[in-house]
Each structure stands twice: as structure tokens, then as C-alpha cells.
N, C-alpha and C positions, 0 to 999 in steps of 0.2 A: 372864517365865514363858510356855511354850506346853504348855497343855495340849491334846496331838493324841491321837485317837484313844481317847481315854478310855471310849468303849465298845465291850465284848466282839462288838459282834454284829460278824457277816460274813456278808453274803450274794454269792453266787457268779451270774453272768448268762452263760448260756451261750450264747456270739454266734452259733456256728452250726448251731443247732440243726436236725437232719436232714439236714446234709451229708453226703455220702459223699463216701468218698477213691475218687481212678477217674477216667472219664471227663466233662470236662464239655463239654456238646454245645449247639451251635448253638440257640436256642430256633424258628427257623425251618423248617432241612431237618435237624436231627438230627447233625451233622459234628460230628469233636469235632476238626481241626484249628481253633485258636482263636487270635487273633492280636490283636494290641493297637495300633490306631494310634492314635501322640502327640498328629497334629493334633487329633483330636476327642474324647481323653481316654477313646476309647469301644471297649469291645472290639469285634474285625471276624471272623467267621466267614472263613477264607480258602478257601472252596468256591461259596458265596452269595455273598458280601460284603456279607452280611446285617449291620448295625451294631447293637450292644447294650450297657447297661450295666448291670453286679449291681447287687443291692441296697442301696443309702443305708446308710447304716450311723447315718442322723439316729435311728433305731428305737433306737439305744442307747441314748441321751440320756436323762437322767432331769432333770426339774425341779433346779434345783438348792437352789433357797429349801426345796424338801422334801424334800434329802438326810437320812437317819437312818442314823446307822451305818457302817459300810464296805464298801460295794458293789465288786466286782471281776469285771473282765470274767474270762473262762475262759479265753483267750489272754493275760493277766496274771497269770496262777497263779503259784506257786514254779517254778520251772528243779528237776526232779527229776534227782539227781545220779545215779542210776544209768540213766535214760533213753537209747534207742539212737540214735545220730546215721542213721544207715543203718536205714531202712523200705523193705519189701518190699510191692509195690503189686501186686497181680491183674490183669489186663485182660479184662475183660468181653468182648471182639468175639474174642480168641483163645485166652485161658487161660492165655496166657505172663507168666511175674512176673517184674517191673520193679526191679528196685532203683534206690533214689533215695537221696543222701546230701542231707539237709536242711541240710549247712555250705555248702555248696556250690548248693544250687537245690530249688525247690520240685515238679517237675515233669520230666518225659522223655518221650520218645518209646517206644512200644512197639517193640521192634526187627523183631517180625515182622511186624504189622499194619500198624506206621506211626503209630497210633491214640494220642493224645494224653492220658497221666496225670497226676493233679497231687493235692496233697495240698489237701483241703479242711476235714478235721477235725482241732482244735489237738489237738497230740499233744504230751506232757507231757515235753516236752526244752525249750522257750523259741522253737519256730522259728517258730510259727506264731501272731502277732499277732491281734487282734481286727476291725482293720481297716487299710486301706490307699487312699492319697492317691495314684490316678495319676499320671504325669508331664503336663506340661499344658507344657511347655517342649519344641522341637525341639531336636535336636543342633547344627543349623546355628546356631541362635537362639545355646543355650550358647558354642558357639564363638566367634562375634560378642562376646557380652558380657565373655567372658576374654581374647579380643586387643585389644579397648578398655580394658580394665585396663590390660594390661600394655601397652600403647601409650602410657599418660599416665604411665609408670615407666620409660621406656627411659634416660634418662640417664645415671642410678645405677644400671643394672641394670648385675650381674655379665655382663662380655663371653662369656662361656662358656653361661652361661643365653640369650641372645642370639641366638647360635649353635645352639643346640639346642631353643630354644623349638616347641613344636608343637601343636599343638591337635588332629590327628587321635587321640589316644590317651586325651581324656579319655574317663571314666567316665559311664556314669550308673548311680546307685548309691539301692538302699531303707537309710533308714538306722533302725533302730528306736526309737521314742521311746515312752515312757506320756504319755496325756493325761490329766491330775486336774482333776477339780472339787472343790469342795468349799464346804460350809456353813458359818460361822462365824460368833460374836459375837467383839466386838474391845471393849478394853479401853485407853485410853491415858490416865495421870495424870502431870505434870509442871509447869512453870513456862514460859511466854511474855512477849515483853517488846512493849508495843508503844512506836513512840517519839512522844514529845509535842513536842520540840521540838530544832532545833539551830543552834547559834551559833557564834563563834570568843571569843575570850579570849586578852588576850597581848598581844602588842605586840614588833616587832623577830623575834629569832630565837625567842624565847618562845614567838611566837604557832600556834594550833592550834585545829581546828575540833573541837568538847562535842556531848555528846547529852545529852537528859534524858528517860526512860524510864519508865513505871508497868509493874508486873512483879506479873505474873495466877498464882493456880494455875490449872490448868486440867485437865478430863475432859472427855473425848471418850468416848460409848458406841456402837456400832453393831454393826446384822449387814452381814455381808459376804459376796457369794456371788463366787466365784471360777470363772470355765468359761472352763475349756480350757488349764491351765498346762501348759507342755509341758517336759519332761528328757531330753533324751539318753536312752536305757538300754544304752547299750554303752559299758564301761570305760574300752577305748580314747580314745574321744572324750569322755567325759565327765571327766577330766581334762586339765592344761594342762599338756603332757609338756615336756621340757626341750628335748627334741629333734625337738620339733616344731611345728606352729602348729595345734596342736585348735582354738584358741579363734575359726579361721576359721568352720568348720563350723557352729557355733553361734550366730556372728554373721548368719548369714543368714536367720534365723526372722523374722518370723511364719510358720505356713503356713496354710494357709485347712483345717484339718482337720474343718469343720463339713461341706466337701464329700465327704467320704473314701466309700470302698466297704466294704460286708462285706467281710471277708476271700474273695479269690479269686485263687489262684495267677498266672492267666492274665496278671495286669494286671501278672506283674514278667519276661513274658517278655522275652529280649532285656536285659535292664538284672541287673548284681549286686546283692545283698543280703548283709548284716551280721545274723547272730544277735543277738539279745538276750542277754546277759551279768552281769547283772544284775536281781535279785528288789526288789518294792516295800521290804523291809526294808533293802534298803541304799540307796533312793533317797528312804524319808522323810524322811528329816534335814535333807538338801538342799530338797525341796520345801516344809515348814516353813518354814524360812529363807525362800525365793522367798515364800511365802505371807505371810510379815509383813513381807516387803518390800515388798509391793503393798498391805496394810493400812496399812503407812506413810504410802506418799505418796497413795491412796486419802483419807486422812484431811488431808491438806493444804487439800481446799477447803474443809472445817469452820473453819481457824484462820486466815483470809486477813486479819483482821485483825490477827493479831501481825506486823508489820511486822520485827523482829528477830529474829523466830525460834522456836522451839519446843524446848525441852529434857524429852524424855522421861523419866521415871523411873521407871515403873512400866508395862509394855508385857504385855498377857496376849492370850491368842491360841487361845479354845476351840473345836475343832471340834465343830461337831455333825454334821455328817456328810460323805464323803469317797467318791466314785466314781474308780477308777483304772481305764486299758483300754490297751490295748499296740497299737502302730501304726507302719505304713513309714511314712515320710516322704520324697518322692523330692530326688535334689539331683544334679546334674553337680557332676565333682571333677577338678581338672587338678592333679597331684602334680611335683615335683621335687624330684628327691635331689641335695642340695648336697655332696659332697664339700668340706671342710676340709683345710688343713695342718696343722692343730693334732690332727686326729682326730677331732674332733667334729663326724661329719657332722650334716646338720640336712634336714628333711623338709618342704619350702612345699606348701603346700595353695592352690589358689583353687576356690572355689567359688561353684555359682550354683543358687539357688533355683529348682529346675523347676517349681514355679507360679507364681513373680513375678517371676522375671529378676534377685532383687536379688543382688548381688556383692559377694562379699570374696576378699581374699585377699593372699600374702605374696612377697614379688619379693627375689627375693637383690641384696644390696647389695657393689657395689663401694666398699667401704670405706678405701678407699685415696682413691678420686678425691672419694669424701663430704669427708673430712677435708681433701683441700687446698681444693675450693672454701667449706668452714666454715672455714678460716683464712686465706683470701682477702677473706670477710665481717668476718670479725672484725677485722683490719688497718683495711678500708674504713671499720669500722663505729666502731673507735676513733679515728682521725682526725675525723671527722666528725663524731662527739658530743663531742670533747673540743673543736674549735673552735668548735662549738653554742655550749658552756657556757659556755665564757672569752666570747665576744662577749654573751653571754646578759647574762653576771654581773656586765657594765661598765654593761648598760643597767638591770637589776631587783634592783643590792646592795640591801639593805635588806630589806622588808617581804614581798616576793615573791624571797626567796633558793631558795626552794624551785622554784619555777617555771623558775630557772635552772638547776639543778641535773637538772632530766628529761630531757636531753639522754643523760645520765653513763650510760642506759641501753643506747644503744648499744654501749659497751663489751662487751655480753655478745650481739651479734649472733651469733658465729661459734657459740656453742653454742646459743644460738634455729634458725640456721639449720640445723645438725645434729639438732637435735632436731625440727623441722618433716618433715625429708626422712626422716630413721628411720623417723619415725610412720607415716610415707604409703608408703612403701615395705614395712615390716612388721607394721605395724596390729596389736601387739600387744595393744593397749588396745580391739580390736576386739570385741566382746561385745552382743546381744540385751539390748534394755531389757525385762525383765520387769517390771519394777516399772512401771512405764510402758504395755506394750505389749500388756498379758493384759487380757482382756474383767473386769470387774468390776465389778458393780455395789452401793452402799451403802444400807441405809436403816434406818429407826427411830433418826433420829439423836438421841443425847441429850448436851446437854451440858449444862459446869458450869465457870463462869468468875466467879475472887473474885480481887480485888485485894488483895494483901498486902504491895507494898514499891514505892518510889519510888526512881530514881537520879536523878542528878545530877552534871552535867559528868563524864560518862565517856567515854574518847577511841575504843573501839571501837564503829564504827556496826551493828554485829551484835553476837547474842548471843552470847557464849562458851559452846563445847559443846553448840551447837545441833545436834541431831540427828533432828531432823523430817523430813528430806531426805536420810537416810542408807539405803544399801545394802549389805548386808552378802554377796550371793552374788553374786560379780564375776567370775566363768568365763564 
């Protein structure tokens, strides 16, 4: 059971309070040409070259052990459906109004003055986030990291991708995310096994190695605070489309969003941006989940004596209180469009973390040449586990048939081998450990451990249906 959100209040935290949309000016000589260099993360007046940066956006933070209720930033409001994508900006230095399409960019140039506008106050269409994570990554840096991928992929890589590979055309891209905290007591009742003792029994082909196990109910009670769980908020990417590899994107988190900026246009000059797409009502559900996937294994170092496992039964998950706030997150993106013969083109993505350099990403497979050198292995790989065995099984008949017999695993090289080069070349299974990864901290631990049942001689050395260890949001 989770009960989220269970009380009515909502309080609204308006991020930028006293912003104006218009010009923003130099804090040294007043210029509002305003310019953003990567190396230093730091806006650059490009008149002075005066260096600055906005305001921390740490002033958002709220304790989180004394979150009450549902707090939301003002840059995470609803996406109002009648809202204009096109705002018409003023300019103070000549009078002339600016239209700016917020799909497309925050920001323009005055055409008469030259004089530099940009939106600073969130305006109730979804465009304008709470705050914003500079780039901290150079383009050359990005580049580097993406030819070094696909350097350790050239083999299996489609000759045509080969050929066309290029690195001057990646992106660098704001991609929108909400960041949650939240407050919560956790609840976990079920059954643990630990084991007492193991032996073998048997004799000849009979024989097999027993456990013997005492098997506990067991609660676990805690509060849990949660900061910083981060979601996708754009559709797009927040699903794992057929026809394409989202679950790149998302595999490249963490990002250090404790450093982020108040919301300020300036810092996505030069680089694209992605609306937000979606409202907290379509991204609680998901976030819950993420949230008791991290009370999960959070809870793991409570039971480290059940040595076989932990079987949940009863899993509650109340929040007491719940902060959401809407955020760019920066990231270079190197795309590839795979044309098919079958029709079904398909869309690679590689990506790189512009605060941490970390990389992923998906390399089109020459599947042709995969499949003879996995049936090349496989060939090698059955000859040489079947004469394994036969010499194995002249020297260890008897008592150790089994030890002769682990050769036989060879037999299934060629598809180990093809499933090896797949993974590594399309890193489907590629995905963000949240449960793992998100800041979390545990305390008021209480628990409750009763011995209720003994086994004996049982042939699995885990517990059946253990799911102490389980994760259930796998995007």
C-alpha cells in the first residue's frame, strides 16, 4: 500500500520573486549583452568581461525531515492548456517589442537596439522551470567522450554509421526534469530466512549439497527522507519508445542539482531546450514507485542478518510531506538515424553528462558480422567443452560427475557471445540506479524479529520469492 499525498494542503513557493521579463544587465557596467562561458560555469558580461553568477537556487531547499504537506515550486505548476507559446517582450532602452517563441528559446535580441531580452518570470505554459544546472562540460570535452565510445564499438559497428560518424553536429541540450523530496515513514512486514547450517547428503549420483534455515517474521519501521529524486518531465524521454533508445538519456544521471541556479534565461544561451510536457499529476505514480524502491533497499542494512533473503508482505509507504520544483538539466546528445530494410527505422542516441563526463549510449550493429563471429564461437566453443567433458568424465565417473559435466557449458558460447556484444553495443538494459543512487537518509529505526519456523535439508540456498532486493521502475 502507498499512501502518497494524503493531505489536502499545497503550498505554492514562488522562485522568482521580483523578476522582470526584459533586460538583464551586467551587475558591474550595466550591458545587457550577457554571455555564458562553459569553462567557468559562470555568466560573462561580453562588454566588461565582467564574470558572474545568479543566484543558488540552495534558498529553495527546504529541510526535508520537516517537509508537511505538498510544497511546489511556481515553475512546477500545471502546464495551462490555454497558455501562449509566443510572448511579447518590451525593451526598455528603445520601445520596440520583441516576440519570443518560448518552444523554441528563452531569449532575443532587440532588433533595433541589439539590447538583450529574456524571459525571467515563469509564465503559465510549462517553459520556464524553477531553476537551472549550467553546463560544466566543454564541447571538445563532449566530443572526446563520444569518440571514445564509439572507438571501443567499431567492430560491430554498422559500416555505413562508420562512414558517416561525426561528432561536430552534437547538441548540447537543457533537458527538463522535477526534482522531489520528500518526507516519509515506511512500513515493511514479512518473513526472513537466515541459514544455520550446510551440508551434502547422498552418495554417488544422489548426492547434493542441504541447507538448514530458521525462518523469522520480521518489521522493519522507519522514517525516510528522500532529496533530490530526479524524473525526466518531458514525454518523449520519459518513455522507452520502440524506436528509439530514451533509456540512454536517463542512464547518464546523477547530476549534481544541489549546484543549480535560480532560473536565468542567460545560462541556456547557445545550447537547446526541451519544454516540459508533462504536470506533477502524471509524474506521481512513477515517482512513488522510484520512492519505494529506495525505501527498499534503503532498508536492506536493517536485515543484513538474514543471510537468504527477505520476503516482503506487507510494504506501506506514507508520505508526510512532498516538495517538487522543475529544472534544465544540461547534457550533450550525439543522434543517429538508422535507416532499416525492413522499415523500421530506429533513432541511437549517445549521451554525455555536461557536469560529469559520464557516457552512454547506442552503436548500430552490423548484425550480420555479430552472428557469424557468435557462430564461429559457438562451433570453437562446442568442440572444446565436449572434449572438456569426455576427458573430464574418464577421470571424475563417480562421486564428482557433476564437476565433469561444467565443461557442457560451452556449448552455449555463441549465444553468451552474442548476447555480450548486443549489450555493449546497445546497452538496452542501460538505466540510472535510483534505488541506489538518490541521496537518502534513514532513522527512528524500529524493529521486530520472531522466530516462527525451522527448515531442514532444503536444496535452495536462497530464499524463494525474496524480494528485498527488488525494483520495480526499470526506465
Amino acid at each position: 500500500m502507498i499512501n502518497g499525498d494524503s493531505t489536502p494542503e499545497i503550498k505554492i513557493i514562488q522562485t522568482n520573486e521580483g523578476a522582470q521579463d526584459g533586460q538583464n544587465k551586467c551587475p558591474k557596467c550595466g550591458a545587457t549583452d550577457i554571455g555564458f562561458n562553459i569553462e567557468s560555469s559562470m555568466l560573462r558580461c561580453n562588454f566588461c568581461r565582467f564574470e558572474f553568477e545568479s543566484e543558488r537556487a540552495a534558498g529553495l531547499d527546504t529541510d526535508v525531515s520537516q517537509l508537511q504537506g505538498k510544497i511546489v515550486g511556481s515553475g512546477a505548476m500545471d502546464i495551462s492548456a490555454d497558455a501562449d507559446d509566443v510572448i511579447t517582450l518590451k525593451c526598455t532602452s528603445c520601445g520596440a517589442e520583441v516576440v519570443i517563441d518560448t518552444n523554441e528559446s528563452m531569449g532575443a535580441r532587440c532588433h533595433w537596439c541589439r539590447n538583450t531580452l529574456s524571459i525571467a518570470q515563469q509564465v503559465p505554459n510549462g517553459s520556464v522551470p524553477d531553476m537551472v544546472l549550467p553546463f560544466g562540460v566543454a564541447k571538445n570535452t563532449a566530443q572526446s567522450q563520444i569518440e571514445k565510445f564509439v572507438k571501443a564499438r567499431q567492430f560491430f559497428a554498422l559500416p555505413k554509421f562508420k562512414e558517416e560518424f561525426c561528432t561536430e553536429n552534437i547538441m548540447g541540450v537543457y533537458l527538463p526534469y522535477m526534482i522531489v523530496n520528500i518526507n516519509s515513514h515506511v512500513t515493511f512486514c514479512g518473513q526472513g530466512e537466515r541459514q544455520t547450517r550446510k551440508y551434502t547428503v547422498g552418495s554417488g549420483k544422489s548426492r547434493r549439497t542441504v541447507y538448514d534455515a530458521d525462518v523469522y517474521e520480521v518489521e522493519r519501521q522507519f522514517d525516510l527522507e528522500i532529496d533530490g529524486l530526479t524524473i525526466v518531465s518531458s514525454s518523449g524521454k520519459l518513455n522507452n519508445l520502440s524506436d528509439r533508445t530514451n533509456n540512454i538519456v536517463n542512464a547518464i544521471k546523477p547530476f549534481d542539482h544541489e549546484n543549480s541556479i535560480k532560473w536565468d534565461a542567460n545560462y541556456l544561451r547557445g545550447f537547446a531546450s526541451e519544454k516540459r510536457d508533462t504536470n506533477i499529476s502524471d509524474l506521481g505514480g512513477a515517482v512513488e514507485v522510484k520512492a519505494k524502491d529506495i525505501a527498499r533497499h534503503t532498508a536492506v542494512e536493517t536485515i543484513a542478518e538474514y543471510d537468504r533473503g527477505v520476503k516482503w508482505d506487507k510494504e506501506e509507504f506514507d508520505i508526510k510531506g512532498k516538495q517538487w520544483k522543475a529544472a534544465y538539466m544540461p547534457i550533450w546528445l550525439y543522434s543517429y538515424y538508422q535507416k532499416q530494410n525492413d522499415g523500421r527505422d530506429f533513432l541511437h542516441y549517445i549521451a554525455v553528462n555536461a557536469r560529469t563526463q559520464k557516457t552512454m549510449g547506442s552503436v548500430p550493429i552490423n548484425k550480420g558480422k555479430l552472428f557469424l563471429c557468435s557462430l564461429i564461437a559457438q562451433i570453437i566453443g562446442s568442440i572444446i567443452g565436449i572434449f572438456l567433458t569426455v576427458s573430464l568424465l574418464a577421470v571424475f565417473y563417480g562421486d564428482d560427475t557433476f564437476i565433469a559435466l561444467i565443461p557442457l557449458v560451452l556449448l552455449a558460447s555463441g549465444f553468451v557471445y552474442w548476447g555480450y556484444y548486443y549489450n555493449k553495443y546497445r546497452n538496452k538494459s542501460a538505466r540510472f540506479e535510483h534505488e541506489k543512487d538518490t541521496k537518502a537518509a534513514m532513522s527512528k529505526v524500529v524493529k521486530g524479529d520472531k522466530m516462527c519456523n525451522r527448515l531442514v535439508g532444503v536444496r535452495n540456498d536462497k530464499m524463494r520469492d525474496a524480494n528485498h532486493l527488488d525494483v520495480r521502475y526499470k526506465k
